[in-house]
LUMLO-619636 format. One record per residue (C-alpha): residue in one letter; residue number from 0; x, y, z. Coordinates in steps of 0.001 Angstrom, whole numbers, plus 500000, padded with zeros to 6 digits. Each point is the difference from the previous one (the first is absolute). Layout:
<atoms>
A | NUM | X | Y | Z .
...
</atoms>
This chain:
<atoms>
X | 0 | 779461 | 638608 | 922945 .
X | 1 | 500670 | 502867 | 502359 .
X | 2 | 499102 | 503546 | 498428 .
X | 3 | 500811 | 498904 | 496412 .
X | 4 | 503276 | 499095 | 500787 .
X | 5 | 500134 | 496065 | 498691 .
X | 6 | 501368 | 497172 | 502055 .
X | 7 | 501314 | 496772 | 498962 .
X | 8 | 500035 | 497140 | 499423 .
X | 9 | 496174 | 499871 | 499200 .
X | 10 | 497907 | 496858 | 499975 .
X | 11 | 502546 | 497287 | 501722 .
X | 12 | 498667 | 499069 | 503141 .
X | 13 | 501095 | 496232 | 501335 .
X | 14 | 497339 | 498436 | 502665 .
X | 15 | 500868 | 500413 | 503443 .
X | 16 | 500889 | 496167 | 500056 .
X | 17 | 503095 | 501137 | 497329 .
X | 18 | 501061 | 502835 | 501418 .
X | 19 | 500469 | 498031 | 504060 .
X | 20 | 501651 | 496434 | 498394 .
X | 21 | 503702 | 501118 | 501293 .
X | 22 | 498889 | 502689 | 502652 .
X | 23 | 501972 | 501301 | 502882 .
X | 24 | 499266 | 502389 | 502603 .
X | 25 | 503142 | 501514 | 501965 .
X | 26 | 500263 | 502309 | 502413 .
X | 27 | 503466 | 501589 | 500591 .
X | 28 | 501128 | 502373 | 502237 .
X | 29 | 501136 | 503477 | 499507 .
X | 30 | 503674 | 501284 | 500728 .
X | 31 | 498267 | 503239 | 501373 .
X | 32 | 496544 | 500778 | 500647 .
X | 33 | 498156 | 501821 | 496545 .
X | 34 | 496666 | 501808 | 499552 .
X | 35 | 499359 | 498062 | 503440 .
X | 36 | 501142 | 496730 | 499068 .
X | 37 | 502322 | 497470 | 501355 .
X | 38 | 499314 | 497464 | 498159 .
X | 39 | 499058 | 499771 | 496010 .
X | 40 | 497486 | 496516 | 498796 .
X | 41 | 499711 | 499319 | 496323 .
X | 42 | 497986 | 497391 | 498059 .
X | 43 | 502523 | 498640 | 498077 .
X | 44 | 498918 | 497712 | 496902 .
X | 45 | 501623 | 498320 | 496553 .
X | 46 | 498571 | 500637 | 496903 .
X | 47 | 501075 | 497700 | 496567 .
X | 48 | 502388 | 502943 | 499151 .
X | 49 | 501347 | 500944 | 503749 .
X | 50 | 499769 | 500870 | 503325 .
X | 51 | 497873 | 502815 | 501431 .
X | 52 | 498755 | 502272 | 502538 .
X | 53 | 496701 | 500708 | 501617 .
X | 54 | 500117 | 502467 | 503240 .
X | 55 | 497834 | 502989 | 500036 .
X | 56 | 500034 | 501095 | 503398 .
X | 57 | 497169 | 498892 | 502467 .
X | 58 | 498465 | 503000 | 500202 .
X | 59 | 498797 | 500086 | 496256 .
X | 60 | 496422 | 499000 | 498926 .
X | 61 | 499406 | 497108 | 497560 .
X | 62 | 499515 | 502592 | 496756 .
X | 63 | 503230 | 502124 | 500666 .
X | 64 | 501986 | 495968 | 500853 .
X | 65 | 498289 | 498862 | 497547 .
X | 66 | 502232 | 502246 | 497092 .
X | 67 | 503206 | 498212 | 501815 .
X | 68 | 498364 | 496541 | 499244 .
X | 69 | 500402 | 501972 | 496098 .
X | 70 | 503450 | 500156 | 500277 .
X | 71 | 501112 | 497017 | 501836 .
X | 72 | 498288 | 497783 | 496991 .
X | 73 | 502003 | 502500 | 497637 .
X | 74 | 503202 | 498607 | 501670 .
X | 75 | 499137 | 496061 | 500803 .
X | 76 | 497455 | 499458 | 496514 .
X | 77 | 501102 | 502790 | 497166 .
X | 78 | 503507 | 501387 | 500576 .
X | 79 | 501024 | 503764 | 499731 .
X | 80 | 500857 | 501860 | 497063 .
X | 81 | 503960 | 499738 | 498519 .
X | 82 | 502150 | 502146 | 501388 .
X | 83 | 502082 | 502852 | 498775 .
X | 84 | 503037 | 499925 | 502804 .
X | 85 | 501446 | 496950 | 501871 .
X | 86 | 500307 | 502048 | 503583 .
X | 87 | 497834 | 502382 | 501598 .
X | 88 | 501528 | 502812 | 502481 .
X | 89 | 498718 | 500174 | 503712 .
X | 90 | 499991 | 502384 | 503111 .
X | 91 | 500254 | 498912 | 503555 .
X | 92 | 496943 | 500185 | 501833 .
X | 93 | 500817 | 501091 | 503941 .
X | 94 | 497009 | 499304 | 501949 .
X | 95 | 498558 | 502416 | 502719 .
X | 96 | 502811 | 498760 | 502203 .
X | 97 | 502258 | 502470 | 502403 .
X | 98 | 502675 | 501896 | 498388 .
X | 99 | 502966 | 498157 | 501711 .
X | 100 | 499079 | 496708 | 498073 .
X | 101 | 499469 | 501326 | 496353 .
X | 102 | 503915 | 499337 | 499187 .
X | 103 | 499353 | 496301 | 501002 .
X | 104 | 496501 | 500263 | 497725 .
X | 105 | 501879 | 501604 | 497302 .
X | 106 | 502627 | 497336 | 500389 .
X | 107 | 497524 | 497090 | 498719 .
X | 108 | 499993 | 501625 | 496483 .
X | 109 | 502698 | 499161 | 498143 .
X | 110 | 501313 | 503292 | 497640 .
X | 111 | 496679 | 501826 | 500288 .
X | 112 | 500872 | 503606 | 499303 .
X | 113 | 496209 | 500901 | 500554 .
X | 114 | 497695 | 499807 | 503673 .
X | 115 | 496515 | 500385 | 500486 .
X | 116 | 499470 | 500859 | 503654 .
X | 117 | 496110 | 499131 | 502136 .
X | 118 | 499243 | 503280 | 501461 .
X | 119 | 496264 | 500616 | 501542 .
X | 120 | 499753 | 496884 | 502077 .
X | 121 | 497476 | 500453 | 502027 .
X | 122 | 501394 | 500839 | 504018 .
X | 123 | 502870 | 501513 | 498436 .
X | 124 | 500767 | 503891 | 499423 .
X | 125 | 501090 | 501616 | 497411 .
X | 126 | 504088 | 500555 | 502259 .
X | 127 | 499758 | 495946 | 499436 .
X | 128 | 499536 | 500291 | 496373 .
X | 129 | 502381 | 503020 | 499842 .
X | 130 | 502896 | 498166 | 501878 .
X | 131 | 499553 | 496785 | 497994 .
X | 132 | 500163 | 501767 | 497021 .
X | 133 | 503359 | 501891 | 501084 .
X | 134 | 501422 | 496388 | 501019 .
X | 135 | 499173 | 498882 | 496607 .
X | 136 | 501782 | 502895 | 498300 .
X | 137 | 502961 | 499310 | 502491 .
X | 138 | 499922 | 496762 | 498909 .
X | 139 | 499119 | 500689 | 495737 .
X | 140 | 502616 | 503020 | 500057 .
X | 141 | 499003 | 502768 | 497687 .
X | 142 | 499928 | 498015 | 496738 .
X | 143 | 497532 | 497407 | 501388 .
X | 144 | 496066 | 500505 | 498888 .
X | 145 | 497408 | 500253 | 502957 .
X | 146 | 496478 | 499644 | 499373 .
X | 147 | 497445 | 500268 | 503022 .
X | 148 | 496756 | 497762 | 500151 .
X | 149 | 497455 | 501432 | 501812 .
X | 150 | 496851 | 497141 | 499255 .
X | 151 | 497742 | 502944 | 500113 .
X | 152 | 500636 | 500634 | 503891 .
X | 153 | 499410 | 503571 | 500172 .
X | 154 | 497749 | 503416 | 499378 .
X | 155 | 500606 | 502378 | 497117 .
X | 156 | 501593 | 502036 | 502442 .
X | 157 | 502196 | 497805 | 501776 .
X | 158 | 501572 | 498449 | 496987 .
X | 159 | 500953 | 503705 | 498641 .
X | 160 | 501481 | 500872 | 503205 .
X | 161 | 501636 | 496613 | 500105 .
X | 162 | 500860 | 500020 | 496246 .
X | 163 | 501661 | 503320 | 500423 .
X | 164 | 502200 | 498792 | 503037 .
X | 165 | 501183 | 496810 | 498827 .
X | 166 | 500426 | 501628 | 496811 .
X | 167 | 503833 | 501265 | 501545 .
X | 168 | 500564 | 496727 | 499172 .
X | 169 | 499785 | 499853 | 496463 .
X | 170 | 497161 | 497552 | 499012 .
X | 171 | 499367 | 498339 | 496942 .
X | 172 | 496231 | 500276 | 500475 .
X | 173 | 497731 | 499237 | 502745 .
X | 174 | 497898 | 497213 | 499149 .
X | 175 | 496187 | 500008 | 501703 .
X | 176 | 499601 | 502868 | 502186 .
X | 177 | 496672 | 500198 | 500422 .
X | 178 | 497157 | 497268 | 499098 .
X | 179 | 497808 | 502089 | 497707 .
X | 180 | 500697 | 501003 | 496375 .
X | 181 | 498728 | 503236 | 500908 .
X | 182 | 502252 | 500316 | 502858 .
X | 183 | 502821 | 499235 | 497774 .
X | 184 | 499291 | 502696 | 497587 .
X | 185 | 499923 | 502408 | 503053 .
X | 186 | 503373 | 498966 | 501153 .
X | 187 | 501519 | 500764 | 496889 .
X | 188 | 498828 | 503534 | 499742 .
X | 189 | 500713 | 500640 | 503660 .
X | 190 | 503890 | 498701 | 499826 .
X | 191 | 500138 | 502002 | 496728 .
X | 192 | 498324 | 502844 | 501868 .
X | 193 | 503130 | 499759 | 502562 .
X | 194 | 502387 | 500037 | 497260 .
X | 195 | 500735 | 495997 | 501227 .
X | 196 | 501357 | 497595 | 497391 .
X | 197 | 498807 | 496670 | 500713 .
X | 198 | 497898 | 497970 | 497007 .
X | 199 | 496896 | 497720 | 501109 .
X | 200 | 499702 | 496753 | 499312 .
X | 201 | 496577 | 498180 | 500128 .
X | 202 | 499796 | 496487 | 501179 .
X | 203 | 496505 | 499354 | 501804 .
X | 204 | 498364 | 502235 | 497668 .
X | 205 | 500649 | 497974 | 497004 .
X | 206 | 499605 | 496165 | 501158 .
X | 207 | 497471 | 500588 | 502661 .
X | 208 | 497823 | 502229 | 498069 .
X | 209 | 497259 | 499121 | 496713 .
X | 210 | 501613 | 503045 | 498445 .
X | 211 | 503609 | 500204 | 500020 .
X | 212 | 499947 | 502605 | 497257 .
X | 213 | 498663 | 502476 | 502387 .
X | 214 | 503744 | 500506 | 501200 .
X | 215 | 500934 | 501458 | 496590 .
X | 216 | 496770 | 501791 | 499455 .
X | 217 | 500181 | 501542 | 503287 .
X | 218 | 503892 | 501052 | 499652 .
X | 219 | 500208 | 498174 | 502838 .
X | 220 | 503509 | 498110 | 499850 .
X | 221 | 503351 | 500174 | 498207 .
X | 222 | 500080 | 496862 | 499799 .
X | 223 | 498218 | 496406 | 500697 .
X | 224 | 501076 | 496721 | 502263 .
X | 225 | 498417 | 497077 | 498446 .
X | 226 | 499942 | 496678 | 501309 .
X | 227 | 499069 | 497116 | 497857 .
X | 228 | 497635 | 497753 | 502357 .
X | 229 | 497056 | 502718 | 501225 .
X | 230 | 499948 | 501024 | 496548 .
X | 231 | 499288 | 496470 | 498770 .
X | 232 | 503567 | 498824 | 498311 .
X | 233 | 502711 | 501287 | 498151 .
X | 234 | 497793 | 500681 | 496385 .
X | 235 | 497727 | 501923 | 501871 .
X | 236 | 502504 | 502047 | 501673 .
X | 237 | 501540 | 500908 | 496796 .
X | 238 | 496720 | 501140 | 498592 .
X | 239 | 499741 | 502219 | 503412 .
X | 240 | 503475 | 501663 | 499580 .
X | 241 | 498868 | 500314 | 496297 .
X | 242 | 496385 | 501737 | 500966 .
X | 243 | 501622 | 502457 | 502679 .
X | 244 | 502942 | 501173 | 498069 .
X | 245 | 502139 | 500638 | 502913 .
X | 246 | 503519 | 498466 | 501088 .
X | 247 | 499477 | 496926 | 501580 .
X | 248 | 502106 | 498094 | 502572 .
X | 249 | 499177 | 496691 | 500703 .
X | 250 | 499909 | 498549 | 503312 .
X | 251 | 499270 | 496866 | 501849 .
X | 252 | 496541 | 499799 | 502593 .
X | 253 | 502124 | 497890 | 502453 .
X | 254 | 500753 | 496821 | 498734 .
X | 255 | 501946 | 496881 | 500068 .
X | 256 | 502473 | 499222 | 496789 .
X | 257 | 497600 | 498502 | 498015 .
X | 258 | 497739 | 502928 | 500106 .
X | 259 | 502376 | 502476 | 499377 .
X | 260 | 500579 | 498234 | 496778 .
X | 261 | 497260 | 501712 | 498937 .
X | 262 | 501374 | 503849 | 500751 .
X | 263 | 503057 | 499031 | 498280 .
X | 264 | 497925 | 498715 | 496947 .
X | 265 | 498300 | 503394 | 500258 .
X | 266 | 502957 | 502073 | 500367 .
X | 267 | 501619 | 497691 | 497104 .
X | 268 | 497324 | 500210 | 497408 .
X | 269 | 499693 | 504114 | 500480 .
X | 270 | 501635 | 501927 | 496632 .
X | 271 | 501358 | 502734 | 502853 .
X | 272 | 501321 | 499229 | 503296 .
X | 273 | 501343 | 503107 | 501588 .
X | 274 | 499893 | 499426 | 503592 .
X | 275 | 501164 | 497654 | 502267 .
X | 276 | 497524 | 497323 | 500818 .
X | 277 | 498535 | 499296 | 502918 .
X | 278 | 500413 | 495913 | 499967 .
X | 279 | 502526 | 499439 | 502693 .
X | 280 | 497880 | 499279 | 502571 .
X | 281 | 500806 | 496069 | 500359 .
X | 282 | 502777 | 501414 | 502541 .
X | 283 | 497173 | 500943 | 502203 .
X | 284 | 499024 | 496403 | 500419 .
X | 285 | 501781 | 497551 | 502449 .
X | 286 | 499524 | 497433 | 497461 .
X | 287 | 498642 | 498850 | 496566 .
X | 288 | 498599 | 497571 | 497803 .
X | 289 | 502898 | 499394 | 497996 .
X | 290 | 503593 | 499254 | 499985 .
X | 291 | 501066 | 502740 | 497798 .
X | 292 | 498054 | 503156 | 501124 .
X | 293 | 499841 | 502786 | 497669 .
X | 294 | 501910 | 502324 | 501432 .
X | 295 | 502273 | 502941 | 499526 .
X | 296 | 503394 | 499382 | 498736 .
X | 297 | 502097 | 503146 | 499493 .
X | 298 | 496941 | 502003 | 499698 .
X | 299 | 498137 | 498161 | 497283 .
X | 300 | 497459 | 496756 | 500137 .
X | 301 | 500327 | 497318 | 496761 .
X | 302 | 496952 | 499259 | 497811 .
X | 303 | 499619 | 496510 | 501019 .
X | 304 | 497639 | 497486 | 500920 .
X | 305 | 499471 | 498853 | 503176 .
X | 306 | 499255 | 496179 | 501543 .
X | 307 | 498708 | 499905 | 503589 .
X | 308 | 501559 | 497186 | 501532 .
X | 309 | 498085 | 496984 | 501937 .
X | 310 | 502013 | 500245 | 503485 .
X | 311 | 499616 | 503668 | 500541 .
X | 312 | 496396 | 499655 | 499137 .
X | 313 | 499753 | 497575 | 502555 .
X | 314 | 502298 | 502181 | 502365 .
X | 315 | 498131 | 503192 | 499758 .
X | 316 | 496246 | 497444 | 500184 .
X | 317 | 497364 | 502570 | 501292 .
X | 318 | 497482 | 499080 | 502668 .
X | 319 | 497040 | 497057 | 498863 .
X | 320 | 497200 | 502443 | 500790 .
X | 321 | 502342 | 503011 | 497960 .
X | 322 | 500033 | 497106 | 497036 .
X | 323 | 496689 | 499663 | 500097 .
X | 324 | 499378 | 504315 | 499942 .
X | 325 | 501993 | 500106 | 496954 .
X | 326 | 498598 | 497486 | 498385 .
X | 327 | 496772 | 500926 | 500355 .
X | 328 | 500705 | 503203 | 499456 .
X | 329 | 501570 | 498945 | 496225 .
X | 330 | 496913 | 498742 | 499994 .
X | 331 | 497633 | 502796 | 500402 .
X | 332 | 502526 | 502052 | 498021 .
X | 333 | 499552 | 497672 | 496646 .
X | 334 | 496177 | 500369 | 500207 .
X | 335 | 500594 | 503394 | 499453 .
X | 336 | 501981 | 499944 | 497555 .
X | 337 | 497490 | 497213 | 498634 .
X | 338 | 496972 | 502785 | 499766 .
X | 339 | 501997 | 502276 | 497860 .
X | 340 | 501897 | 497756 | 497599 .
X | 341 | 498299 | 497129 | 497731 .
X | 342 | 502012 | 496799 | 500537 .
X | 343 | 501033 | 497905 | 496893 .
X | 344 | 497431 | 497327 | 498838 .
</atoms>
């Protein structure tokens, strides 16, 4: 339980010998280097009701990995709630790349009439992030949504003054500005100090933090990005978006197919959907785990299960000793799930 906002599913917890019977680790490269990244390795293992995901990136202890473990049983052991729509909308998602290859970026997405563009990449400047944004309004034309995703890369300061230039654009909402709540709360009454128009969107501050109701407490966002795996599965997502009482979008932390399964379960199951989710990203891969990747067809993704398949799992094989990390690192991950939940006699 994080704050008193309840997770789920409580109490089902197989043993460690369950959960690695049909386990796979990949590692696939990326189209385009992301948040430093140029390739992506996922844990990939079968449940009795389906395939699922586990891939919290390296950098995150046991306790905050350990709430992905949470949500990759939810998909492979319990299933997600029943939907209320059969397709899900999505945006583009246009890397921190130069501005004379977002057309062939945008390209990849098939009928997205949405983009969310990387600005703050660390080395760049904010004339990078301005003329990638112009290229992607080129590109969008002046009906197309552009959102900006910061991952909390700059200052109270800089992300007003960069807020209120990129705001020529016309931007949906800038999503992560800053990395503090606090700082969030300041950026909002600075832009509206400036007379600027651009809504905040949280996205660290609600799955990285024990409190994600601070955001709303705070009047620190407009909205919220939730993403179903650091937040422990899809239930306790929904019981997140329910707590804060903010928009959500739903978004994807990265993943192959299979694990985006899991946004679009999200995104599915929510009683309002009013932006454009973030769940495209299998076009940043240069591969997946299945045969029929769930991706963008004229804009929207179908509700849909999804079956890794055995020769791309063997394709995209990861290193032995990267096997052995992630499998120990399951490992580690179920213990602590183990000292908070009471397993079934």
């Amino acid at each position: 339980m994080r704050s008193g906002v309840p997770t789920g599913p409580p109490g089902l917890l197989p043993s460690a010998e369950e959960l690695l019977t049909d386990a796979h680790v990949v590692r696939i490269p990326l189209r385009t280097r992301f948040r430093g990244l140029t390739h992506r390795e996922s844990l990939l293992v079968r449940g009795p009701v389906g395939w699922a995901e586990f891939n919290p990136f390296v950098e995150y202890d046991d306790p905050e990995a350990a709430r992905w473990l949470q949500a990759t049983i939810e998909a492979g052991w319990v299933g997600w709630p029943p939907p209320v729509r059969d397709r899900v909308p999505v945006n583009a998602t246009v890397p921190a790349v130069p501005p004379d290859d977002v057309p062939s970026v945008l390209a990849r997405f098939d009928g997205c009439d949405t983009a969310k563009v990387k600005v703050a990449e660390p080395g760049q400047s904010l004339s990078d992030d301005m003329d990638r944004v112009a290229s992607t309004r080129e590109v969008m034309g002046p009906q197309g949504r552009i959102r900006v995703d910061a991952n909390g890369g700059w200052a109270t300061e800089q992300a007003v003054a960069a807020l209120a230039g990129l705001a020529r654009f016309g931007l949906e909402y800038a999503e992560q500005p800053c990395p503090s709540v606090e700082e969030l709360a300041a950026v909002r009454v600075g832009l509206a100090a400036r007379g600027v128009d651009v809504p905040i969107a949280a996205d660290e501050s609600i799955r990285k933090v024990e409190d994600p109701i601070r955001v709303r407490r705070l009047g620190a966002a407009d909205l919220i990005v939730v993403k179903a795996p650091p937040l422990g599965g899809v239930r306790s997502a929904l019981n997140v978006i329910a707590a804060v009482g903010l928009p959500a979008v739903v978004s994807s932390a990265l993943d192959t197919s299979v694990g985006i399964g899991a946004g679009v379960a999200l995104a599915a199951a929510l009683p309002e959907l009013g932006y454009a989710c973030g769940l495209g990203t299998a076009r940043l891969y240069g591969g997946d785990v299945t045969t029929e990747p769930l991706v963008a067809v004229a804009g929207m993704i179908a509700v849909r299960p999804v079956m890794a398949d055995p020769e791309l799992l063997h394709r995209w094989q990861a290193p032995p000793q990267r096997q052995d990390w992630w499998l120990d690192r399951l490992r580690r991950c179920r213990a602590v799930l183990a000292s908070s939940v009471t397993e079934p006699a």
